[in-house]
C-alpha positions as CSV (number, residue, x, y, z in Angstrom):
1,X,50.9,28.4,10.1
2,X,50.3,24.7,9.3
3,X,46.5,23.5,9.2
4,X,45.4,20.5,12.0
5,X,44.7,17.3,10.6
6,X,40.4,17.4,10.9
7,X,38.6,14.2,11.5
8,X,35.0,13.7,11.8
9,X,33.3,11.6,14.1
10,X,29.7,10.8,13.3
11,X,27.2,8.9,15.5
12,X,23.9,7.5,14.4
13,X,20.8,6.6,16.1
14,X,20.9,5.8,19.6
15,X,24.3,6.4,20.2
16,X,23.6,9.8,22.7
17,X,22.5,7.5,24.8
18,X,26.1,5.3,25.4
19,X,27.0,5.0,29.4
20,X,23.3,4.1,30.1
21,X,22.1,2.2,27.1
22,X,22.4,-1.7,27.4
23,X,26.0,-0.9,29.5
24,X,26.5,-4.6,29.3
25,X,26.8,-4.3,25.3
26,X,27.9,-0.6,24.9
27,X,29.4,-0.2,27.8
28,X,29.7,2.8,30.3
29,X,31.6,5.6,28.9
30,X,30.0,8.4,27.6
31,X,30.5,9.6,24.2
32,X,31.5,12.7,26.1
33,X,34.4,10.8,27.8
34,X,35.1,9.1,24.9
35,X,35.7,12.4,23.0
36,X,37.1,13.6,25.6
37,X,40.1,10.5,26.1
38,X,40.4,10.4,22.3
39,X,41.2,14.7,22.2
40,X,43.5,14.0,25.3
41,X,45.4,11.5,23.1
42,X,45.5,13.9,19.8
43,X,45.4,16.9,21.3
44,X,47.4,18.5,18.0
45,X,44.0,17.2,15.7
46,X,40.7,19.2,15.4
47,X,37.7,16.7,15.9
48,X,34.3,17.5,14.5
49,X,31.8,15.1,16.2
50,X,28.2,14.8,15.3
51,X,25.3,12.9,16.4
52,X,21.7,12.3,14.4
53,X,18.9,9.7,14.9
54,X,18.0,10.9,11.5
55,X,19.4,9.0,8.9
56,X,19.1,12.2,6.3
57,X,21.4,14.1,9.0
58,X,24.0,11.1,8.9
59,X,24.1,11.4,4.4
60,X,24.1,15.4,4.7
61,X,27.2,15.4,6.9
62,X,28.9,12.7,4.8
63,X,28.2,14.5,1.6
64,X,29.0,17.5,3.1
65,X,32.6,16.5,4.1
66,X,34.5,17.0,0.5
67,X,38.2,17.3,1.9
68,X,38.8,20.2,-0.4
69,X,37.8,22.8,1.9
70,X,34.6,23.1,0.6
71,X,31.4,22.0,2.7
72,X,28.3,21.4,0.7
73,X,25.9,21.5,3.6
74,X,27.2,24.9,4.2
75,X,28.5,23.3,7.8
76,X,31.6,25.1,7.8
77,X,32.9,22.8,10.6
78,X,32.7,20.1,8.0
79,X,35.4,22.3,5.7
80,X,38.6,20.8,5.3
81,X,38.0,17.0,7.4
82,X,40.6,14.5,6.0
83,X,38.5,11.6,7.3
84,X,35.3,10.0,9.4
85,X,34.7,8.0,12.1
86,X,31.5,6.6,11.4
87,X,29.2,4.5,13.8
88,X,25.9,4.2,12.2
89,X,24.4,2.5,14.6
90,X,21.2,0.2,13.3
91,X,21.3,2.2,9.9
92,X,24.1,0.5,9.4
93,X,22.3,-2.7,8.3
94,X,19.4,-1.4,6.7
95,X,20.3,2.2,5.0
96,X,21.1,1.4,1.5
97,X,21.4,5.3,0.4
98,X,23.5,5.8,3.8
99,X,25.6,2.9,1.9
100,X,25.4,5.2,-1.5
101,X,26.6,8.0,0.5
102,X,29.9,6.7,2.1
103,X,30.8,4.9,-1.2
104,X,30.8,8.4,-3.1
105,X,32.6,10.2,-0.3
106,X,35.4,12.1,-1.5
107,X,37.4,10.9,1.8
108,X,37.9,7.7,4.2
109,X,35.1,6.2,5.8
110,X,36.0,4.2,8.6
111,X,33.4,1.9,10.4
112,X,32.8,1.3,14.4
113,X,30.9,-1.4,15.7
114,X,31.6,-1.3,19.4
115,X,29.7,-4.5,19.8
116,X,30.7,-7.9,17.5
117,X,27.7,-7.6,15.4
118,X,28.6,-11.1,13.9
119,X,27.5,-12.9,17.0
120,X,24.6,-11.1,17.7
121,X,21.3,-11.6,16.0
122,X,20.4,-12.2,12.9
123,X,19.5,-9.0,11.4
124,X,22.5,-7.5,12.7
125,X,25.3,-10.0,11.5
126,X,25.3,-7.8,8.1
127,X,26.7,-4.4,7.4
128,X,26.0,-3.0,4.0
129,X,28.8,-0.1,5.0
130,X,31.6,-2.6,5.2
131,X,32.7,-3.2,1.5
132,X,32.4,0.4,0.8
133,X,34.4,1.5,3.9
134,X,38.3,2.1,3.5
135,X,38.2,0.1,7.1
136,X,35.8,-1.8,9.5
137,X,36.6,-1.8,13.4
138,X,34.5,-4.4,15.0
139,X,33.9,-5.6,18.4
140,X,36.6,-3.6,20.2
141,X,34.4,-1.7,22.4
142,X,34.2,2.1,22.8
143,X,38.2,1.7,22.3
144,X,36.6,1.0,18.3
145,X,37.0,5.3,17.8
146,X,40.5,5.6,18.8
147,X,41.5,2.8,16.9
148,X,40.0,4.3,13.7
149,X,40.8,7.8,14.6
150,X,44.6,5.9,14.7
151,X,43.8,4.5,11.2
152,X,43.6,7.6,10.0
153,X,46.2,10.0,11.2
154,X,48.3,6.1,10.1
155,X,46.7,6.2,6.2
């Protein structure tokens, strides 16, 4: 019996609130249809998906995630997940040790930015995830996770 290809998909803060949160930025999907389109489309892969507005909760899962089959956190979901989704949300431009922990993690990182965070303001033009992510998907919308889930089962 061959395993299924395990991805993680990990929200930060403010992301449980997507269909009714600035719609005309985020737009109005639910991260509940989202996951739900995305397992329609890979139904054959086993999708892990977590949300924190704790930015400790966000480095725990991410450390936790070793691709060996071994889950540090003792999240046994976490065992065996070739890769991550990750949307940090507004951590994503200020959490240096979020940073730390996607840069040692023992698998790919992939970014989402569902809005173009270049053209909007200042303080959120800069990622300090980008350069330590295997890939950066930004601007695409809630169609951001698919694509990255699609870099993935690709890589």
């Amino acid at each position: 019996m061959t395993k299924k290809l395990k991805i993680a998909i990990l929200n930060g803060p403010n992301l449980n609130r997507l269909g009714t949160r600035k719609p005309e930025v985020y737009g109005t999907q639910s991260m509940a249809q989202i996951l739900l389109d995305i397992q329609q489309r890979w139904p054959d892969v086993h999708f892990v998906y977590r949300q924190s507005n704790h930015e400790g909760d966000l480095i725990d899962w991410i450390q936790g995630v070793t691709g060996d089959g071994l889950a540090v956190t003792g999240d046994a979901s976490l065992n065996d997940v070739k890769g991550i989704v990750l949307n940090a949300g507004g951590y994503s431009h200020t959490s240096v040790a979020l940073r730390d922990a996607v840069e040692e993690s023992e698998v790919k990182v992939v970014e989402v930015h569902i809005s173009d965070i270049r053209k909007r303001e200042a303080f959120r033009r800069e990622s300090l995830l980008t350069d330590v992510c295997a890939h950066s998907i930004i601007g695409k919308g809630v169609a951001g996770y698919a694509e990255a889930v699609a870099w993935l089962i690709d890589i």
